[in-house]
VMD Tcl script that draws the C-alpha trace (Angstrom):
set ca {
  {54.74 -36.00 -5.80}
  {56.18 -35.47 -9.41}
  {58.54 -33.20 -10.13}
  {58.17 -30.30 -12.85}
  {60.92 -29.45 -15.32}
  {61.23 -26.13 -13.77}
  {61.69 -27.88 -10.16}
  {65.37 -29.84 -12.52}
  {66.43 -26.32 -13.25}
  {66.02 -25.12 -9.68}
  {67.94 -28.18 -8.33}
  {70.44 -28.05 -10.70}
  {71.28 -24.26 -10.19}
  {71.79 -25.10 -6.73}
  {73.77 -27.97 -7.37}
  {76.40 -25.51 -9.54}
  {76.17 -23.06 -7.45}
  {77.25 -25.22 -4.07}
  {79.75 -27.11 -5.69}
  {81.31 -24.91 -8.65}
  {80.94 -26.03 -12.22}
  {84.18 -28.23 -11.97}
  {83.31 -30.47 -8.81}
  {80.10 -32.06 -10.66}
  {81.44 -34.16 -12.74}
  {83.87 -35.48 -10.33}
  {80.68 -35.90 -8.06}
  {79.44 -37.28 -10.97}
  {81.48 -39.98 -11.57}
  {81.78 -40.99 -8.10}
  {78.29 -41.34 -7.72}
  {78.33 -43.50 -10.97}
  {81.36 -45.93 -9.87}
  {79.48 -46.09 -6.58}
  {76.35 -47.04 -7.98}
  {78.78 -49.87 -10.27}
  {80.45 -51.12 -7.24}
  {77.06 -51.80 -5.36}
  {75.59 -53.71 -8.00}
  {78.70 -55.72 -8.47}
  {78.10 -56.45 -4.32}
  {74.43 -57.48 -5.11}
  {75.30 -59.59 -8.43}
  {78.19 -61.51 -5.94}
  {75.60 -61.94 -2.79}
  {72.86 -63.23 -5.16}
  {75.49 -65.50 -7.67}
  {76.76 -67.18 -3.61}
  {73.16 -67.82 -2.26}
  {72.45 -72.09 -3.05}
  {69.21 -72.32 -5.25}
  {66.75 -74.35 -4.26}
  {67.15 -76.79 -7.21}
  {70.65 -76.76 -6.44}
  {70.47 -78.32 -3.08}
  {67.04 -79.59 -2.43}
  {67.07 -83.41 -3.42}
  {63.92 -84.88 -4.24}
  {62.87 -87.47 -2.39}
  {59.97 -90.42 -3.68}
  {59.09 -92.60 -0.90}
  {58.61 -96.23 -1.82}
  {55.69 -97.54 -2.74}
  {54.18 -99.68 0.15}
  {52.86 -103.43 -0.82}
  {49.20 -103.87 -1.37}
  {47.50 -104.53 2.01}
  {45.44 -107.28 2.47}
  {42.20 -106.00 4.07}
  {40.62 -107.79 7.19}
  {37.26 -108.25 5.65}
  {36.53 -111.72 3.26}
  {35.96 -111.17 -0.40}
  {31.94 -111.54 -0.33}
  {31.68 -114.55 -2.27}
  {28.81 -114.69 -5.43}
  {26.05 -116.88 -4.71}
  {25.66 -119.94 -6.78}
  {21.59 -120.49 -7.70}
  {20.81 -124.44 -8.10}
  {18.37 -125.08 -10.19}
  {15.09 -126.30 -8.45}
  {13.84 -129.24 -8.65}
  {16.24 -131.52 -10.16}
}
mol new
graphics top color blue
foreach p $ca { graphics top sphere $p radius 0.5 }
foreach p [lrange $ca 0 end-1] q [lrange $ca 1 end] { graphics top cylinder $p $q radius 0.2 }
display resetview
């Protein structure tokens, strides 16, 4: 739902009209300082939270000697000549 320009004007009469013309920009600025202060709280929960890089320590396991299988080498054949 989008909001026509003529549907700012109606909201903003109403906003002068239940709060005079010299309470909204006190309102105003409170809202804006509020809006500061809680984005200063997010900035200071995100800057505290560890990032992964930061703790997280790599790990590389060892590399594990060459086993020695079970099963003999198969072994080339020779030929001998024939006959001699």
């Amino acid at each position: 739902m989008e909001l026509a320009p003529w549907h700012w004007v109606v909201l903003i009469g109403l906003a002068i009209l239940l709060f005079g013309s010299k309470k909204l920009p006190e309102l105003g600025k409170g809202l804006g300082e509020g809006f500061k202060g809680f984005k200063e709280g997010l900035k200071g929960i995100t800057d505290e939270t560890p990032k992964p890089t930061e703790t997280a320590h790599a790990v590389t396991p060892k590399p594990e000697p060459a086993a020695k299988s079970a099963a003999p080498k198969a072994e080339t054949a020779v030929e001998e000549p024939v006959g001699k």
